[in-house]
C-alpha positions in Angstrom: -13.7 8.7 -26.4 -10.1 7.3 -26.4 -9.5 3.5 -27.3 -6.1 1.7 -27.1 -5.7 -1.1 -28.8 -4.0 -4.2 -26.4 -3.6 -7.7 -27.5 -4.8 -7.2 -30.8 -8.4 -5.7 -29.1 -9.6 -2.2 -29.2 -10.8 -1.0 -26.1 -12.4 2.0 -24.6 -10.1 3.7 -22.2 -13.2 4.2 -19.9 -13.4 0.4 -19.4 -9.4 0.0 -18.8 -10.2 2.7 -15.8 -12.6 1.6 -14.7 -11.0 -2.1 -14.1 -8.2 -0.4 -12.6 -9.4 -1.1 -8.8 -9.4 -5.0 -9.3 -5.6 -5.0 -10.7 -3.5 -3.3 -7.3 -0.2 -2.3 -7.8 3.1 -0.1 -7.4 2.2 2.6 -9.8 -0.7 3.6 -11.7 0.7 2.9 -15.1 1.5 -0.6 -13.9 -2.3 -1.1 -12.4 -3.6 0.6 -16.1 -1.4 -2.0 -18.3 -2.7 -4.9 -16.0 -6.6 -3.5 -16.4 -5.8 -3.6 -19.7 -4.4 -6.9 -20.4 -7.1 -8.7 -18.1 -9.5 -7.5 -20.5 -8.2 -8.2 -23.7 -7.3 -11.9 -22.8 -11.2 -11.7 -21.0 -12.5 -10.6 -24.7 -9.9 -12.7 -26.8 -11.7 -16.3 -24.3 -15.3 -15.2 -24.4 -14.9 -14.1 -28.0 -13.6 -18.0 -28.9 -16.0 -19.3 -26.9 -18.7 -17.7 -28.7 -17.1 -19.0 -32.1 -17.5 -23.0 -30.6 -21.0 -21.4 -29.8 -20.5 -22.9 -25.9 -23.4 -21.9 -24.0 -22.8 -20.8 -20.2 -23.5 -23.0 -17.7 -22.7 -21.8 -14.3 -21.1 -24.5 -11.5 -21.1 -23.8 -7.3 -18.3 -24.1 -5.7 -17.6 -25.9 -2.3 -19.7 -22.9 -0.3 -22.4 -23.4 -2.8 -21.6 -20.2 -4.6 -22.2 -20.1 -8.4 -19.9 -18.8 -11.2 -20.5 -16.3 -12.9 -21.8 -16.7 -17.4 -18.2 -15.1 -18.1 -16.2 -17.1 -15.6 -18.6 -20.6 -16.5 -17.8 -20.1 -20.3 -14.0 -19.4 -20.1 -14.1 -22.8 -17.8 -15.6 -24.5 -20.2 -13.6 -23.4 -22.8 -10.4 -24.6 -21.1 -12.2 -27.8 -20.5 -12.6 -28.3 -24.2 -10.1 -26.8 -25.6 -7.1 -28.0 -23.1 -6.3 -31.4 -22.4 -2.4 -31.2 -20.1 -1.6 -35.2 -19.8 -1.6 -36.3 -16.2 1.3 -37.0 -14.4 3.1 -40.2 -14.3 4.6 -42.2 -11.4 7.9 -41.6 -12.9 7.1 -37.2 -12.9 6.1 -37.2 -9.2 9.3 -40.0 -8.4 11.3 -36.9 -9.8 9.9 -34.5 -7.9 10.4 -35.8 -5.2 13.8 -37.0 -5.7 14.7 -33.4 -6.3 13.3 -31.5 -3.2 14.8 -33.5 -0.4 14.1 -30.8 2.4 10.4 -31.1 1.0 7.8 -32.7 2.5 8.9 -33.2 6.2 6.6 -33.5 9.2 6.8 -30.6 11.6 9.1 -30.3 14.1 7.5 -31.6 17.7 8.6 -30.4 20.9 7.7 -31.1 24.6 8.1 -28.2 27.0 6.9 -27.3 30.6 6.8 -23.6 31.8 5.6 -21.9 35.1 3.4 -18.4 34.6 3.5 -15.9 36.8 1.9 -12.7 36.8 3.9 -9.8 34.9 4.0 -8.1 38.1 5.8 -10.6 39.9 9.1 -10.1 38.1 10.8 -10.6 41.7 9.5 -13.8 42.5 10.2 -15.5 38.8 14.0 -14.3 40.0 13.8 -16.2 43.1 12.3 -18.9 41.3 15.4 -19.1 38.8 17.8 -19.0 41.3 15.9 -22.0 43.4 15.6 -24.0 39.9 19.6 -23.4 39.6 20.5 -25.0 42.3 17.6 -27.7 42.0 16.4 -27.9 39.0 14.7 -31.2 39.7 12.1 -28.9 41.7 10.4 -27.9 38.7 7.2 -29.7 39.0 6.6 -29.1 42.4 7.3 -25.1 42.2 4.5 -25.2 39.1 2.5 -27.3 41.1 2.7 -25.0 43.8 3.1 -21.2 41.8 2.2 -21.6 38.5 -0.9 -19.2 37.8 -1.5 -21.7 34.7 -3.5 -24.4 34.6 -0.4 -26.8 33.2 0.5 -26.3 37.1 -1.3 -28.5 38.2 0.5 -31.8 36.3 3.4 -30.0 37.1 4.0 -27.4 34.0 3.7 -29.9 31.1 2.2 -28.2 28.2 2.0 -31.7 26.5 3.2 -32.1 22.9 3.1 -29.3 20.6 4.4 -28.0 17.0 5.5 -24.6 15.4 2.5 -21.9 16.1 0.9 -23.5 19.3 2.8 -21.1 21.7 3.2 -17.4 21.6 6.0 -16.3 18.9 8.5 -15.1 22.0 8.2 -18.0 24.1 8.1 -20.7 21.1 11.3 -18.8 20.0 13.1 -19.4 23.5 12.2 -23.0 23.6 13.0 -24.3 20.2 17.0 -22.8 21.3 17.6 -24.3 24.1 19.0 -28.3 24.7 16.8 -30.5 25.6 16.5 -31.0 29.3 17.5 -27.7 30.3 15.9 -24.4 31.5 16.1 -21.5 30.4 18.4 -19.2 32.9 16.2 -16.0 32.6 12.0 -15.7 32.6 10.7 -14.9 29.3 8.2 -12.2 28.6 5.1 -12.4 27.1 1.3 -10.9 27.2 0.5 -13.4 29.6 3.1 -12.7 31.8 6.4 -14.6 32.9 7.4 -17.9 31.5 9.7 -20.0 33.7 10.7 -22.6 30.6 12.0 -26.3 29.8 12.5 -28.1 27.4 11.5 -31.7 27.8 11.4 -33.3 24.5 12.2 -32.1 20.7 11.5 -34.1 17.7 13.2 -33.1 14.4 11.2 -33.1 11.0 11.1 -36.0 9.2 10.6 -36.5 5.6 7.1 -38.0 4.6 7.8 -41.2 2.4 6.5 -40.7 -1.9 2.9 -42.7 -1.1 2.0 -40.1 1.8 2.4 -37.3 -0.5 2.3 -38.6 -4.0 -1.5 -37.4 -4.3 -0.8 -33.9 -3.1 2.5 -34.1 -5.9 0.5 -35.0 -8.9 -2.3 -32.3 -7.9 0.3 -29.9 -8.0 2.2 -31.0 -11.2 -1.2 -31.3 -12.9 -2.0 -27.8 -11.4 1.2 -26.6 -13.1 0.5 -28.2 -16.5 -3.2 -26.5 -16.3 -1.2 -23.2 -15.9 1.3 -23.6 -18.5 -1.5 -25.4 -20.9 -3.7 -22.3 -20.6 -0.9 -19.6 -20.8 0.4 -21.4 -24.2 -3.6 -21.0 -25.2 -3.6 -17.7 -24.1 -0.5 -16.6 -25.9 -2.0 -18.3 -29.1 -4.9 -16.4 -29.3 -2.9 -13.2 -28.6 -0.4 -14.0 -31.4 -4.0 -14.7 -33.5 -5.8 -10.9 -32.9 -2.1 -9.1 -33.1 -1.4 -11.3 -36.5 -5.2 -9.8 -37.8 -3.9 -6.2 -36.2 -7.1 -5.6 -34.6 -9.6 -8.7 -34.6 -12.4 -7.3 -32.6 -13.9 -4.0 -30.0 -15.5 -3.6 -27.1 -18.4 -1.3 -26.5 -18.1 0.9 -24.1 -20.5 -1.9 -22.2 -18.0 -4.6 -22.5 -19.4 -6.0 -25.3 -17.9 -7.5 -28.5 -18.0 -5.7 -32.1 -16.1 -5.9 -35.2 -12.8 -4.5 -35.9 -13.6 -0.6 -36.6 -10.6 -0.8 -38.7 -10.4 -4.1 -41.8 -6.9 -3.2 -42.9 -6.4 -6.8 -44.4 -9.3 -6.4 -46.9 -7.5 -3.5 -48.7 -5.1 -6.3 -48.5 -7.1 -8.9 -50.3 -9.3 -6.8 -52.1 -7.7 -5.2 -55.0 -11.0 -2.7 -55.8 -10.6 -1.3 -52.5 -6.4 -0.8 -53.0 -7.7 1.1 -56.5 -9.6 3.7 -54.0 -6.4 4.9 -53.0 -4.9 6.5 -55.6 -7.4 8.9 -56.3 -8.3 9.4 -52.7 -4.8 10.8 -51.8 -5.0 12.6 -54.4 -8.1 14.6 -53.2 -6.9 15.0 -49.4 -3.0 15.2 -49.9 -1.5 15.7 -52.8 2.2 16.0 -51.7 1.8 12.2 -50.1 0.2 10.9 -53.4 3.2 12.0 -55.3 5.1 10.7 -53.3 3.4 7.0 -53.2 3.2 7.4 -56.8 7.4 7.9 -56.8 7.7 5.4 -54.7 5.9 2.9 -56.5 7.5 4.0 -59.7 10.8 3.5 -58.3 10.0 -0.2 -57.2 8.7 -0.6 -60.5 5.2 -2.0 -59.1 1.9 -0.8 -60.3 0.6 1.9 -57.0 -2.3 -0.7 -56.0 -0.1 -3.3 -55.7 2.6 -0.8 -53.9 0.4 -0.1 -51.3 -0.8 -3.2 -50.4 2.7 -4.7 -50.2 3.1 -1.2 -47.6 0.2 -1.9 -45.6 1.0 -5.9 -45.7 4.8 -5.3 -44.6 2.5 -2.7 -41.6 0.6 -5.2 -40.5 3.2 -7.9 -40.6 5.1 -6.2 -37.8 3.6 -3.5 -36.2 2.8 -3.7 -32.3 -0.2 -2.5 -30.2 1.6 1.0 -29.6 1.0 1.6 -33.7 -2.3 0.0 -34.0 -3.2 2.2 -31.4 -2.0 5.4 -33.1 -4.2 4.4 -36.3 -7.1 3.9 -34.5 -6.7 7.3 -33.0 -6.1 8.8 -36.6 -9.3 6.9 -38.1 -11.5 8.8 -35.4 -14.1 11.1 -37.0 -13.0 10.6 -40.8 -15.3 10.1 -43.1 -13.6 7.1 -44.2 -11.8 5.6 -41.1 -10.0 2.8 -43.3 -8.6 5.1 -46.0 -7.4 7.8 -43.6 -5.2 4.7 -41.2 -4.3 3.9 -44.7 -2.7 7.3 -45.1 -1.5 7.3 -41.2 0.3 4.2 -42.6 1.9 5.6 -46.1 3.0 9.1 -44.4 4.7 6.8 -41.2 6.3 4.6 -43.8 7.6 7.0 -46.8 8.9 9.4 -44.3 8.2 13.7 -44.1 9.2 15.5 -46.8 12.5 16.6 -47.2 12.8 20.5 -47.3 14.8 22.2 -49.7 16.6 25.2 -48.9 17.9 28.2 -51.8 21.2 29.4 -51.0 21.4 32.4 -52.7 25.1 34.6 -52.8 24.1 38.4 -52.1 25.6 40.6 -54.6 
């Protein structure tokens, strides 16, 4: 089975595909490299909560659902592990101050209409021209025609606010002065609209104490997202700094690295393998580690642990990746990235071509 490594975590490529359906997007890569990233950072939080040794203790929500163990630890680890400070006065003064066209009431209009039937375009014509040349007839015309029940207090559709009437109609309202009627009926499901506008009320901005609790929810909202992506971003930097910190099983479930590249590292025993190793499986590449090492004047253990430290000091998840693949099925995973490493470092071979003049 494949494995890629992401974040710093090796992970089956069955489980990336198989998250794939929860992470929609333009393009299939892009839906692949979110599945992939939503479970690394899942791992790299349940991993670290499992190093405090929190324990999962599922809350409900308003609807009296519970969380699920994975979603109740990573909660509780951002409750211990994250502490934003709350807003001051001062913070939401500023906000304020610098969204003036923030925070308003809705606009408010008053409006009248007469409905009639969509069949009786003819009659909403008469109607218009009557209204034209009397426009203080209004009421009694609704009172008299309208086939709404507003007709009977003469059309008024009281007080409303953006949304209350049909998109079309609102529309035709909200553009007309105040006072007048409209010179054409409007269309809409219901029918035709004979409209006036009685009344409009322009938005008014709330004062700082109406909103103030709704402004430090949402700056402390925003510090909870910036405090978590900073944690998140740490513990990535952590795994990629280790090269690969942890696997999943092909269940989900955390293991150890398959690959320990920093005990060859720290372990100068294991960095004495080498030598002879390369030897054994590929002679051309031990010769030329050994030139290599010659050159730098540094003893061979030492020059490949300085190689593999330089690797892991800036390598990404692409190469990581690559070495995992070329560790599959050895009989010794570690020394055979270890070559993957020394052959990607030192370069191929140079070949050497005879030139011979023919006689």
């Amino acid at each position: 089975m494949s494995h890629l490594v992401i974040d710093g975590v090796e992970i089956p490529e069955k489980l990336i595909r198989d998250e794939m359906p929860n992470h929609p997007a333009a393009t299939s890569a892009q839906a692949y490299a979110a599945a992939g990233h939503a479970l690394a950072i899942k791992a790299l939080l349940l991993n670290r909560a499992g190093e405090l040794g929190l324990e999962p203790q599922p809350a409900a929500d308003g609807a009296g659902r519970f969380e699920t163990e994975e979603e109740a630890l990573i909660r509780q680890l951002f409750d211990r592990e994250l502490a934003p400070e709350t807003p001051t006065d001062a913070e939401c003064q500023r906000f304020y101050d610098s969204r003036p066209d923030s925070f308003l009431t809705p606009a408010l209009y008053e409006a009248s209409h007469i409905l009639l039937l969509e069949s009786a375009r003819d009659i909403a014509d008469d109607l218009m021209a009557q209204l034209q040349a009397e426009p203080s007839g209004f009421g009694g015309l609704a009172r008299a025609l309208s086939q709404c029940p507003s007709g009977r207090i003469g059309g008024s559709l009281g007080q409303m606010q953006s949304g209350d009437l049909v998109a079309e109609v609102e529309a035709v309202l909200l553009s007309m002065p105040v006072g007048g009627v409209h010179p054409e009926p409007v269309r809409s499901r219901f029918g035709w609209h004979i409209l006036r506008l009685d009344r409009l009320i322009a938005p008014q901005r709330l004062p700082l104490e109406a909103v103030k609790d709704r402004i430090r929810l949402h700056l402390e909202s925003r510090a909870w997202i910036a405090a978590s992506a900073k944690y998140v971003g740490e513990l990535v930097l952590q795994a990629k700094e280790r090269g690969i910190a942890f696997r999943l099983g092909e269940t989900g479930d955390v293991a150890g690295p398959s690959l320990s590249l920093g005990a060859l590292v720290d372990d100068e025993r294991l960095a004495d393998r080498i030598g002879p190793w390369l030897e054994a499986v590929d002679p051309d590449l031990a010769r030329r580690v050994a030139a290599s090492a010659a050159a730098q004047q540094a003893a061979l253990p030492e020059f490949v642990r300085r190689e593999i430290r330089d690797f892991l000091d800036h390598a990404d998840d692409e190469a990581f990746t690559q070495l995992v693949s070329a560790a599959q099925g050895a009989d010794d995973p570690l020394l055979a990235s270890v070559r993957t490493i020394l052959k990607s470092r030192l370069g191929a071979p140079r070949r050497t071509l005879n030139i011979r003049r023919k006689a």
